[in-house]
C-alpha positions in Angstrom: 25.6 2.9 5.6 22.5 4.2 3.7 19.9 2.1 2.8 19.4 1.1 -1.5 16.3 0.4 -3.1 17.1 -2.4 -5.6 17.4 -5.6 -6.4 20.0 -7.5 -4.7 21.5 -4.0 -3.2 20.5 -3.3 0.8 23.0 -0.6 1.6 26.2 0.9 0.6 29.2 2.9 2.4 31.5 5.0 1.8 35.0 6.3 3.7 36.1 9.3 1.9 39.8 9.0 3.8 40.7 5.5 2.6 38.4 5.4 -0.8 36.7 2.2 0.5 33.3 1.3 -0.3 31.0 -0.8 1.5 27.9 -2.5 -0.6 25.4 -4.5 1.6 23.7 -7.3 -0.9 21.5 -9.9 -0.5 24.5 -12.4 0.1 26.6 -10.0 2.4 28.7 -7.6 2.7 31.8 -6.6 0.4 34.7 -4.2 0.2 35.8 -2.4 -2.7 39.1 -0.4 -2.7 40.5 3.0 -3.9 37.0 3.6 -4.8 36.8 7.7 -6.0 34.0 9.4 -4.1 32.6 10.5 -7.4 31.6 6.8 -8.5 29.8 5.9 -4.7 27.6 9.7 -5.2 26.3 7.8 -8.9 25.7 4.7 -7.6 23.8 6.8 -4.6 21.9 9.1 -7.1 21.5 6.5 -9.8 18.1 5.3 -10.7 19.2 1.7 -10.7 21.7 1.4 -7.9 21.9 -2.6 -8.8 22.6 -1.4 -12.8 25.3 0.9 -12.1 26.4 -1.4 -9.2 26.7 -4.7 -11.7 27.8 -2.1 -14.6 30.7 -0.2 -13.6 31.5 -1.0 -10.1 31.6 -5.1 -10.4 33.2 -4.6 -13.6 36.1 -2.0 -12.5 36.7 -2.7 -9.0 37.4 -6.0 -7.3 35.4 -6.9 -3.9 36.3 -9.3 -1.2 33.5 -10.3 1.6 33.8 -9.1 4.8 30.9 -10.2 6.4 
C-alpha cells in the first residue's frame, strides 16, 4: 500500500496478477476487481487522487469493503 494525499483517500494497492485494487479511505478499506494497471498508475500520478478516485474508478468499477 502507498500512502495518498487527499481527501478522504489514505492509501491505495495494487496486485498486478489478479488486477485488484486496494483503496484505503477514511471509512475503510475496499476492493475493486479486474482493475487494468494502467487506471491504479493515474490514480497514483494524478493530482487529485480523490478526483480521479470518485471520477472514473467509483463510477466504472464496483467495490466491496474488506476491512
Amino acid at each position: 500500500m502507498k500512502r495518498l494525499n487527499g481527501s478522504g483517500l489514505k492509501a491505495a494497492g495494487y496486485d498486478e496478477r489478479n488486477r485488484k485494487m486496494v483503496i484505503e479511505t477514511s471509512t475503510g478499506m475496499f476492493e475493486y476487481a479486474n482493475v487494468g494497471v494502467e487506471i491504479y498508475r493515474r490514480l497514483m500520478s494524478s493530482p487529485t487522487p480523490a478526483s480521479y478516485f470518485k471520477d472514473v474508478i467509483e463510477e466504472d468499477f464496483t467495490g466491496r469493503r474488506i476491512k
